[in-house]
N, C-alpha and C positions, 0 to 999 in steps of 0.2 A: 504494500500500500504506500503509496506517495507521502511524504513526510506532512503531520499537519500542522499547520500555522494558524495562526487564529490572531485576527487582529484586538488591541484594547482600546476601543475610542474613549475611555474611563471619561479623560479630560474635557471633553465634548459635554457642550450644556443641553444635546438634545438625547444622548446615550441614557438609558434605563438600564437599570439589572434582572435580569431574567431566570440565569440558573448558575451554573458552576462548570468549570472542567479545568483538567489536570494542570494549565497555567495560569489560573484563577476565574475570575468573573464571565460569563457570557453575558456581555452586554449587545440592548440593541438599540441602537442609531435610529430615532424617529424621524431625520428629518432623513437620510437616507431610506428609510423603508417608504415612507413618502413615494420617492422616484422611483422604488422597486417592488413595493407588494410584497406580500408574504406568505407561501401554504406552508400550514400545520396539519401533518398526514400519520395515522397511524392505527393502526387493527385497535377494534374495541379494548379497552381496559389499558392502552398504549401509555395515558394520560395527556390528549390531544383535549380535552375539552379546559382540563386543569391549567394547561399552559395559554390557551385563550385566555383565559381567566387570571392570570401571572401579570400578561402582556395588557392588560386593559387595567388592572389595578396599578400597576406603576405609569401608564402614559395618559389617566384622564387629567392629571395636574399638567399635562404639557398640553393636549387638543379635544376639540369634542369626539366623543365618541357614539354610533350611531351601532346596539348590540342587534343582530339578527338572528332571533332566539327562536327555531322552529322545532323545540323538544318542552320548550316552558323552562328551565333549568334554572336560567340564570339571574330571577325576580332578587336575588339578594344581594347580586351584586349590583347589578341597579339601582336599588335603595343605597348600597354602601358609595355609589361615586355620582350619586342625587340625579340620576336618568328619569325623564320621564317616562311612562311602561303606558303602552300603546298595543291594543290586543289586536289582530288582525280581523277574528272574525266580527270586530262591531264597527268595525270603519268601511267604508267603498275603495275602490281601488283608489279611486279617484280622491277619496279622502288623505287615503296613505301618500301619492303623490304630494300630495299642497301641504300635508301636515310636514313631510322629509325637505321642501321647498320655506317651509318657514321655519325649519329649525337648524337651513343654516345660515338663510338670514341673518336667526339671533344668536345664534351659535349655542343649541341646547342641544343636551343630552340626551340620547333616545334607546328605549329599550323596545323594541320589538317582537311580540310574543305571536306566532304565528299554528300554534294550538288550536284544536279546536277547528282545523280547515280539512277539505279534505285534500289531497295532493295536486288537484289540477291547480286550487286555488289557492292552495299556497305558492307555488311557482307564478300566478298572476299576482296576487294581493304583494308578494314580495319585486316582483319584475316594475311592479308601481311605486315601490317605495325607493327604489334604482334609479328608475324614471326624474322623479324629484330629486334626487339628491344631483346628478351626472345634469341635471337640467337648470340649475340654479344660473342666474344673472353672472355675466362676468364680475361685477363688484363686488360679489359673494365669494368668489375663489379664494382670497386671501384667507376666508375663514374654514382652516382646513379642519378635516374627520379623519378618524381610522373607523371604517366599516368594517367591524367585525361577521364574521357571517361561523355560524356555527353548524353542522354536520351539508357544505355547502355542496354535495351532490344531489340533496332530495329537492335545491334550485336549479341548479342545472346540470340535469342525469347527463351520462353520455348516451345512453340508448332511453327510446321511450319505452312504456310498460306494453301500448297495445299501437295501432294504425290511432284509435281518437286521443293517444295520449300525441302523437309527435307535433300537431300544432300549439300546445301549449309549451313542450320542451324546448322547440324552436324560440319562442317567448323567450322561459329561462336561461337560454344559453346566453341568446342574443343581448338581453339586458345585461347580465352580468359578466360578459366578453367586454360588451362597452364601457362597462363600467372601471374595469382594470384596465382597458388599455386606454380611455381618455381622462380616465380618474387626475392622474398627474399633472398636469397643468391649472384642472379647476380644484385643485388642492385635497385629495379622496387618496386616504391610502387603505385598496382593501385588504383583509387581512381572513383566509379561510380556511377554516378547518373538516377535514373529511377524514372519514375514516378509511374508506378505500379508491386509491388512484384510477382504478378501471372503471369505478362508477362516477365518478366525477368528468365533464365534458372536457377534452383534450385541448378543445382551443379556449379556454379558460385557463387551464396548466400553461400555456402555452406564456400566455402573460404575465407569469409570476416569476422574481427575479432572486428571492429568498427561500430558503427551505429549510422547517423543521421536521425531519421523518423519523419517527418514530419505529415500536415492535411493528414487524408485518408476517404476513401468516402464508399469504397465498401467492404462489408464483406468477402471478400476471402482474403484481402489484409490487413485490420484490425486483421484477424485472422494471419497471417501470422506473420504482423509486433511485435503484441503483442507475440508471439513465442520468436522473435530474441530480446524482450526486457526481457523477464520473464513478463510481463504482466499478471490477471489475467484476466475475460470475462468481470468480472466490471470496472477494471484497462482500459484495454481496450479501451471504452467507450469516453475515451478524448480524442482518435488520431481522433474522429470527429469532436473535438471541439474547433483544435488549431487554432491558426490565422497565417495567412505568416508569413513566416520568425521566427514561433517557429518550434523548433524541439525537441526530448527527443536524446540525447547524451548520447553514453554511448561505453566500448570498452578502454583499457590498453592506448591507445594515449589521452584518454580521461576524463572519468568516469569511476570509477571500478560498481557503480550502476549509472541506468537511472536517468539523472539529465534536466532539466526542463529549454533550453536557447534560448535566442530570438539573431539569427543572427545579426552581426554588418550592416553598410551599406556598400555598393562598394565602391571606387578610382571610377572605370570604370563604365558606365551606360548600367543595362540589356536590349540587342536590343531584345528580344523573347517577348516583353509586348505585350498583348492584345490589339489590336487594337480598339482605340474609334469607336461607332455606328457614321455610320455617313448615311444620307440618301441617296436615292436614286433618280437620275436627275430626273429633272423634263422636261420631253421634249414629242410632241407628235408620234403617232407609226411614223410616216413616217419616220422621223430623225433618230429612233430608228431602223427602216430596213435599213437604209443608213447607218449609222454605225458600222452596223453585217454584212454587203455585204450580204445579205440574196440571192441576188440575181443571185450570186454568187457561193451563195451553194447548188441552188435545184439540185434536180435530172435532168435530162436530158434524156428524154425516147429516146434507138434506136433499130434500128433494127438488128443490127449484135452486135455481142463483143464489148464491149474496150478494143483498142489494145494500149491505152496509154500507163500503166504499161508493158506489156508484151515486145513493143517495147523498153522503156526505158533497163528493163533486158538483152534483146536479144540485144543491144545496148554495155550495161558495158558487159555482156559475148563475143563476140569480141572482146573486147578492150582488153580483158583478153588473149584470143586463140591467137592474132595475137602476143603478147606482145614476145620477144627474152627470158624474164625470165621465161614465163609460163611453160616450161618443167621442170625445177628445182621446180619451185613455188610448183607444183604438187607432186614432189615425195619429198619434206620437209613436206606437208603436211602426206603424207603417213607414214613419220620417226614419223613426232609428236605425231600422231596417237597413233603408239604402242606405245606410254613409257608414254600417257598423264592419269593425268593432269600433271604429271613431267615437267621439263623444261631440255634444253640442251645447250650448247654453239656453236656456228656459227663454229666455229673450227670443233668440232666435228662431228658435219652436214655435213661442209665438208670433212673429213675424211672416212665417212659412207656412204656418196652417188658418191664418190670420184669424185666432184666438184673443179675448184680454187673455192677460198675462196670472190673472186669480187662475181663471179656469184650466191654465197651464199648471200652476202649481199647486190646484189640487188633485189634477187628473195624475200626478207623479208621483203625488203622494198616496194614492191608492194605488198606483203600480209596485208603487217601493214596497206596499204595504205585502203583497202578493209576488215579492220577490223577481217580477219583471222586467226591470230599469234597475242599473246602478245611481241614485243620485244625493245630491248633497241636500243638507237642511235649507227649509225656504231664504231666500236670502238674494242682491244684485248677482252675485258673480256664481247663480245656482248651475249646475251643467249638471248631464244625461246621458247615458245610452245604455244599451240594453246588457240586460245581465248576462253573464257569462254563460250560463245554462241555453240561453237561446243562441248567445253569438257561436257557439260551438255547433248549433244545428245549421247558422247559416253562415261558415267561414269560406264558402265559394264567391259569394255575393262580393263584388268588385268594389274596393274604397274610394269615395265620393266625398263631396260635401252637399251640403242641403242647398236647393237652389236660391 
């Protein structure tokens, strides 16, 4: 193996300490990682999530930090470096944009809890909080972030799960390609941790200029990591054999070569720990069916349909026909249509389907109500378009603007 060196930017006012190796401190250079990005990679239990959590405790007294939390984990380090925590599923996309758009603005803290989604829409709800930050005013640049992104394959896979998963992955790639590779100059340094390199999108690797790798278990991902180190096949060989909390560092914020450091501990305590064994009640079946309401769940043999469901629908569709909005409801839907996945402003809407502007914002708020339209609380600067549920049924429909 090539002799390793490892530089000590100690002196440096923009260097933080991160962990240890055998000729002292691993320090890392924020205003170098800045220009170069940073992945944190390593097989479950590696301590990739701990060392996120290292790297954002020592650099929120130097920048805003914006955390992308789609496991929930890390609510208490948020509280500990004063984040504001912003759950994904009660905001719009279009919310998460304007809210990542005004906090860097003022340069606030953000914690990002992306729980609670299921996986198309986390890759959308996060590809919009991308959107706002990589989109802020040139006069904003000065005010830089380290974008944290935590297990950042499940943002952008390399491969999709099915044919209706690859238009949203194209989404997540696309945003968070953009985002490390134009991040630099509008002051965004991301900074991502995965657990495994073959699930993570390759032209996303591609723009990262740091690396902490960690234990790794599987030969596509061993092959990989040893790539982005200069590793040889024998070299190799010890990303099976590290223990938690080692990593091989290496990257201009860091190491000019692979240098060999065992992560410091937290301020904050990792909530993602592995759950102790613990057994199973001990009680006999009866209590056990009483429990599950078994009784509750059989089938039910009859002789005609169940009109349960059908009725409930033919129930809300009433509610809907009889409602004074429904005729507007209808033809915004029709507007949204053509220009989707685009968005538009309530103004405009009205304008286009030459509506007042009440009857626009109530007819939205009874689509929002029914999960139809993505849109903002009533207000000037309201905007609209249709919900992800529908734009997925019509992603052939060619992008427009409203006439």
């Amino acid at each position: 193996m090539a002799t390793v060196v490892s530089i000590d930017p100690s002196a440096d006012q923009w260097s933080v300490p991160i962990g240890k190796h055998s000729r002292g401190a691993l320090m890392l250079n924020l205003e170098r990682l800045l220009a170069g990005r940073l992945l944190i990679q390593g097989s479950s239990g590696a301590g990739k999530s701990r060392t996120l959590r290292k790297i954002i405790e020592e650099a929120f007294d130097f920048t805003t930090i914006v955390l992308v939390d789609p496991e929930g984990e890390f609510g208490n380090l948020a509280a500990h470096i004063g984040a504001t925590s912003l759950k994904g599923c009660e905001l719009t996309s279009d919310g998460l944009t304007a809210a990542a758009a005004r906090a860097r603005q003022y340069r606030l803290s953000l914690h990002v809890d992306l729980t609670d989604l299921d996986p198309d829409q986390r890759i959308i709800k996060a590809a919009a909080l991308f959107a706002g930050l990589i989109g802020a005013p040139r006069e904003h640049w000065s005010h830089t972030v380290l974008v944290c992104i935590d297990e950042g394959h499940l943002l952008a896979p390399h491969h999709a799960g099915s044919a209706r998963d690859a238009e949203t992955r194209r989404l997540g790639v696309a945003t968070l390609t953009d985002l490390c590779a134009r991040g630099r100059k509008r002051g965004i340094a991301p900074v991502i941790a995965t657990q495994r390199l073959a699930k993570l999108s390759s032209s996303v690797i591609s723009e990262l200029q740091n690396f902490l790798v960690g234990l790794n278990v599987f030969d596509r991902d061993i092959a990989r990591a040893a790539d982005l180190l200069g590793f040889s096949a024998k070299e190799a060989d010890r990303l099976r054999k590290l223990a938690p909390g080692e990593f091989f560092a290496m990257g201009p914020a860091m190491s000019p070569l692979p240098v060999l450091a065992h992560m410091e501990e937290t301020i904050t305590e990792h909530l993602g720990a592995t759950p102790r064994l613990t057994a199973a009640a001990a009680i006999d079946s009866d209590e056990a069916e009483r429990l599950l309401d078994l009784s509750a769940l059989r089938e039910v043999s009859s002789g005609g349909r169940d009109t349960t469901l059908t009725l409930k629908g033919t129930r809300a569709l009433d509610a809907f026909l009889l409602d004074p909005s429904a005729p507007h409801a209808a033809s915004i839907i029709g507007a949204l249509k053509r220009i989707a996945p685009n968005a538009t402003t309530a103004d405009d809407l009205a304008g286009h389907l030459g509506c007042p502007r009440e009857a626009i914002d109530n007819a939205l708020d009874m689509l929002a109500a029914i999960a139809a339209v993505d849109t903002m609380p009533r207000g000037e600067d309201r905007i609209a378009r249709l919900h992800a549920r529908l734009r997925a049924k019509i992603s052939d429909i060619p992008v427009v603007a409203l006439a």
